[in-house]
C-alpha positions in Angstrom: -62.4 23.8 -10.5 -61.0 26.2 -12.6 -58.3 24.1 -14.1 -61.2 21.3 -14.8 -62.6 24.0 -16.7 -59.9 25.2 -19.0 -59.1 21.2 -19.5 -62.7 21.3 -20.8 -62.9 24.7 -22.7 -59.3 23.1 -24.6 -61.3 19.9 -25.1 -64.1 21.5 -26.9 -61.9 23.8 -28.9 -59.5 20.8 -30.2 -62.6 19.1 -31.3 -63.7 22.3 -33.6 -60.2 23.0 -35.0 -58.1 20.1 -34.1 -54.5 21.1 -34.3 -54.5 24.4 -35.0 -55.9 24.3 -31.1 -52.3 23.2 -30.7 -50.6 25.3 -32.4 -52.4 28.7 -31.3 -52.2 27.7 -27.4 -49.3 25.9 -26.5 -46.7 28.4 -28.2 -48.3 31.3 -26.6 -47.9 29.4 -23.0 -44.4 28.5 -24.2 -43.5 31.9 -24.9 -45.1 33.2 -21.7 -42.4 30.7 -19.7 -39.7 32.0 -22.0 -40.0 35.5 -20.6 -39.9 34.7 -16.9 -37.7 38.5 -16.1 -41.2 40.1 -18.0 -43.4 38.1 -16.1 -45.0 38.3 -13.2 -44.5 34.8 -10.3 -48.2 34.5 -11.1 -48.4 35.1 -14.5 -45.5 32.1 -15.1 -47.5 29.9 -12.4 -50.2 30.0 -14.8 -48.4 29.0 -17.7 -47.3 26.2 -15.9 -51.1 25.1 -15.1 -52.0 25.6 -18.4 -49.8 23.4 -19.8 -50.1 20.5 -17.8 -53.9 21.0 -18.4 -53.3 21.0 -22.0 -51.1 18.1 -22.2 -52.8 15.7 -19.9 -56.5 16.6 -22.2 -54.5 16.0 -25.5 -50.9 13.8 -24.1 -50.6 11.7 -27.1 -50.7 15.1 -29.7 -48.5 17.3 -27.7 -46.0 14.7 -26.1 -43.2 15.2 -29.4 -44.2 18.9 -29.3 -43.4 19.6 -25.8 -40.6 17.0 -25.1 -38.7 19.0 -27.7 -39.5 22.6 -26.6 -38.6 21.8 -22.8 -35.6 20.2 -23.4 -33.6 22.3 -26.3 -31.6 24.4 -24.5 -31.4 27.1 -23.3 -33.7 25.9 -21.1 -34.8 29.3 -17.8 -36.0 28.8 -14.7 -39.8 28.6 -15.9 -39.7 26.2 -18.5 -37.2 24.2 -15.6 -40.8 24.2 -13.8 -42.6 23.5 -16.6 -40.8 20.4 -17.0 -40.6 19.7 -13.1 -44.6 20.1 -13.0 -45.3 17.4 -16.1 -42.3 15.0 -14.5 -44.3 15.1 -11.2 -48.2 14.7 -13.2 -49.7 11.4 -13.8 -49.2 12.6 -17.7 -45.6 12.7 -17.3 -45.6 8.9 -17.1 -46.1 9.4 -20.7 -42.6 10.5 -21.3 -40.5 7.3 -20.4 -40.7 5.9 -23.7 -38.9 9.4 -25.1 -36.4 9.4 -21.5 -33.3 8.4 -24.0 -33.6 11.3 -25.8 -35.0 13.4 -22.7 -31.8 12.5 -20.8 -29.1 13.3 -23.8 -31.0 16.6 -24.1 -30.6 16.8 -20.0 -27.0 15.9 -20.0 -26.0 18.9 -23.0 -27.7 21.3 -21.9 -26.6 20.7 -17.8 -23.2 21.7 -17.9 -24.2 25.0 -20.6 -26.5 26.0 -17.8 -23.7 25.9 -15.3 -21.2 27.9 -17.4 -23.2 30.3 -18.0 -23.9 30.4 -13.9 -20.2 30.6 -13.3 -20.2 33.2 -16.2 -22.4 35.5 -14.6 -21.8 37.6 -12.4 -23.9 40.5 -12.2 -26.8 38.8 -10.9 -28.6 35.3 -9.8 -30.7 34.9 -12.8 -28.3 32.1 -14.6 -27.6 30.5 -11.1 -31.4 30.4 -9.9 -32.2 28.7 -13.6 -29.2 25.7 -13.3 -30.9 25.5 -9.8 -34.4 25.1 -11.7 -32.9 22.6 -14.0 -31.1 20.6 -11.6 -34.2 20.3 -9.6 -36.8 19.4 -12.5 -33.4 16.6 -13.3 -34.0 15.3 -9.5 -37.9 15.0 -10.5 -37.5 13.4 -13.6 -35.0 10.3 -12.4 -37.4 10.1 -8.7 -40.1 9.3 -10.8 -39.4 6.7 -13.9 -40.7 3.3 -13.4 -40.0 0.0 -13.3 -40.5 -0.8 -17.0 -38.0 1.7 -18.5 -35.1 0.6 -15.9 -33.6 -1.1 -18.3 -33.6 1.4 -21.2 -31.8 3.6 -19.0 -29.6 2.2 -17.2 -27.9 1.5 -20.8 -28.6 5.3 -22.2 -26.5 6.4 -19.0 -23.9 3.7 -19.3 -23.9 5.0 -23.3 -23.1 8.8 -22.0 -20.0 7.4 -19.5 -18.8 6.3 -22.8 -18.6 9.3 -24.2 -15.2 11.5 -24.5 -17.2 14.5 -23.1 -15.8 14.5 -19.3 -19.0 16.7 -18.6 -21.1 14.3 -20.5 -19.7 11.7 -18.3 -20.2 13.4 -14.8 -23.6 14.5 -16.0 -25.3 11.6 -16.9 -23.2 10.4 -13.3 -25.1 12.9 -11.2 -28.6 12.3 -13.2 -27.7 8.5 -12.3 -27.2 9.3 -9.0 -30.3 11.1 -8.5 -32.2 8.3 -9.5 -30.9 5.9 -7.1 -31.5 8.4 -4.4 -34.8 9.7 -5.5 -36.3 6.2 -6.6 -38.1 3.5 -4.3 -38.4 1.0 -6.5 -36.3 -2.8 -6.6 -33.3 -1.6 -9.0 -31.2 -5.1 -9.5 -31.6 -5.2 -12.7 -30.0 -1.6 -13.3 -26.9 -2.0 -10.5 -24.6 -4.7 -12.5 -24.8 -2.4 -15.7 -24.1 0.8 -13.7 -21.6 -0.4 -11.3 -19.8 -2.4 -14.3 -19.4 1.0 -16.1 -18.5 3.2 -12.7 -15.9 0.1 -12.4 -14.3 0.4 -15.8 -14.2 4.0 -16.0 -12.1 4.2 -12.4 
């Protein structure tokens, strides 16, 4: 498998340079997503495989690093993927302990990216990349777990609390994509939510 490969050629190099491996690959890949309207489909697809390759080789190095690229805004349509691919990876399981900061980043950056969609109206690039974002968003809240329930159901009652009204119907909609997306037993997370939904009527 080619991507078995790669996962091993990074491997080897990481252990030669260490984290210069880091710092000479993942930017480059970065920078490949950034310029999606230069790119070709194929040429971002592979970005998008190399990076999950790198990051599920070397997840504990890379986590800050890419947590903090992918989610500081503007954020296109290919780094949307990017994020969408990881979410949906076993590696992206990894994230949950960073989700707080993960879902303030989300919850600025969403209604920017739908601004600038209204904004634009020459063509569907801005429209096609809130589309992205929304659906990496919908990837993200279907796939936390059971242990970090907790921790967000009070980072999203945290955002209602906010003055921001798009803050607050943001970090509504990421809420609601969670309950819709997630098959897990969420008790625990319904009184907190529906006692913040309830005050703010």
């Amino acid at each position: 498998d080619v991507r078995e490969k790669a996962a091993f050629t990074f491997q080897t190099l990481h252990k030669v340079v260490g984290s210069r491996s880091i710092e000479a690959i993942v930017p480059s890949l970065l920078n490949q997503l950034g310029n999606e309207f230069e790119n070709s489909n194929r040429s971002t697809e592979t970005a998008v495989l190399g990076l999950q390759q790198v990051y599920m080789t070397r997840k504990n190095d890379l986590l800050s690093y890419l947590v903090t690229k992918l989610v500081s805004g503007p954020i296109n349509s290919s780094l949307s993927r990017a994020l969408k691919a990881i979410a949906l990876s076993k590696a992206g399981l990894l994230w949950e302990p960073h989700l707080p900061n993960i879902i303030e980043a989300l919850v600025l950056e969403l209604p920017q990216a739908e601004k600038r969609a209204a904004n634009d109206t020459t063509s569907e690039k801005h429209s096609e990349a809130l589309n992205e974002l929304m659906s990496a968003c919908k990837a993200l809240m279907s796939n936390i777990k059971q242990d970090n329930l907790l921790s967000l159901s009070y980072k999203i009652s945290d955002l209602l609390d906010k003055d921001d009204t798009n803050c607050k119907k943001w970090a509504a909609w990421l809420s609601e994509m969670h309950f819709l997306g997630s098959d897990m037993d969420l008790q625990c997370e319904i009184p907190i939510l529906m006692k913040s939904f309830i005050e703010r009527l």
